[in-house]
C-alpha positions as CSV (number, residue, x, y, z in Angstrom):
1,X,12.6,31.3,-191.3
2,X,11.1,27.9,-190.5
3,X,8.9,28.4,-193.0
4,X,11.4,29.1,-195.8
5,X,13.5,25.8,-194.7
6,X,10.0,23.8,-194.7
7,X,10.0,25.0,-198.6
8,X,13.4,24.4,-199.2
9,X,13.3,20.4,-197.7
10,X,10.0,20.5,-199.9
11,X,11.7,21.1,-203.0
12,X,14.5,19.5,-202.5
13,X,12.3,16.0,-201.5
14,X,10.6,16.4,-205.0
15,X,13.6,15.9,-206.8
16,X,13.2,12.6,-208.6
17,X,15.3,9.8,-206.8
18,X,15.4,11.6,-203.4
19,X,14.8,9.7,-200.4
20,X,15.4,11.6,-197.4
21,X,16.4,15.2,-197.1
22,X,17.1,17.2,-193.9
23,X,19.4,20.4,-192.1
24,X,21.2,18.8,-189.4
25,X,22.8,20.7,-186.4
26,X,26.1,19.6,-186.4
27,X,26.9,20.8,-183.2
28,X,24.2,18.7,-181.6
29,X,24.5,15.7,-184.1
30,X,20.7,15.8,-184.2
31,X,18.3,16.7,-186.9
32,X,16.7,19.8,-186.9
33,X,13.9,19.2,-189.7
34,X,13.5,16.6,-191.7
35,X,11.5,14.7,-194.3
36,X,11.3,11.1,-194.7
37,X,13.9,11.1,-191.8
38,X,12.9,8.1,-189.3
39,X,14.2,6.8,-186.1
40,X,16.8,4.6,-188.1
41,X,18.3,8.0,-189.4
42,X,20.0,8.7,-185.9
43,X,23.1,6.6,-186.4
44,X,23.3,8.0,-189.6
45,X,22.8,11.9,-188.5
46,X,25.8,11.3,-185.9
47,X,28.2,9.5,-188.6
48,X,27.2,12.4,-191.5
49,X,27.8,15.2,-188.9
50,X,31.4,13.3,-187.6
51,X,31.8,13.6,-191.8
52,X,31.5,17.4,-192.4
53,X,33.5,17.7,-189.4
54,X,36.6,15.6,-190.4
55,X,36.1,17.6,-194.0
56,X,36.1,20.5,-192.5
57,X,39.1,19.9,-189.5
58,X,41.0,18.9,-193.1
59,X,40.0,22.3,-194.6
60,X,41.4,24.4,-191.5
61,X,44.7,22.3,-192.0
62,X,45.4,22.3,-195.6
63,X,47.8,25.3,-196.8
64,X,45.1,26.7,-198.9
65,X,42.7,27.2,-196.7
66,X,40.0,26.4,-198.9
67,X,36.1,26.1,-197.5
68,X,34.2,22.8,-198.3
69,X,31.2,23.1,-200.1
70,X,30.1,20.2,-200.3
71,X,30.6,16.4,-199.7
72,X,29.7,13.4,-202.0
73,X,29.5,10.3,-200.9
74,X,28.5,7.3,-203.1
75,X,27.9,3.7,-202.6
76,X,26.7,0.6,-205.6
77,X,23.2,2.2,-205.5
78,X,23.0,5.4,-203.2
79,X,24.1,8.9,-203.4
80,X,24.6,11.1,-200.2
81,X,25.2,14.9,-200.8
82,X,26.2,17.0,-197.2
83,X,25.9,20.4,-197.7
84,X,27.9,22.8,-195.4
85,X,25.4,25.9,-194.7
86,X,28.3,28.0,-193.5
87,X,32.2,28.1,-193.0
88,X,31.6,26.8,-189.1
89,X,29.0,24.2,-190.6
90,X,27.1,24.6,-187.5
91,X,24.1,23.3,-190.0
92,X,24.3,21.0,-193.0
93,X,22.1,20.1,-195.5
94,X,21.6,16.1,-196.5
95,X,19.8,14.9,-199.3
């Protein structure tokens, strides 16, 4: 399995543009593996993972019901995609 994710980070960090990729436990706050992901990253692992977990508190509550797939976020010159791995979102995916 760690070997599949290790691929999966791989690709995903040769995307032109990418800077950081990573699958974060979002029960710990902490990342699980990484690339390009540095000590600076912390902060930003804890406020990602309080993210998914406000979109996905907002998902339980909303009368459809519907599961979050993903979460965009962008700024004047970055671009942050959070990507649920399951309903719970125990793990995410950052790029």
């Amino acid at each position: 399995m760690e070997n599949e994710v290790d691929k999966l980070l791989k690709e995903l960090s040769d995307i032109d543009g990418v800077r950081k990729v990573a699958v974060i436990n979002n029960v710990e706050k902490k990342i699980a593996r990484g690339i390009n992901m540095d000590e600076s990253s912390t902060v930003l692992v804890r406020t990602l993972s309080d993210v998914v977990r406000s979109n996905m508190k907002y998902s339980r509550l909303t009368a459809r019901k519907n599961e979050i797939e993903d979460v965009l976020i962008t700024s004047f010159d970055e671009i942050h995609l959070l990507k649920p791995l399951s309903r719970t979102a125990k793990y995410f995916i950052y790029i």
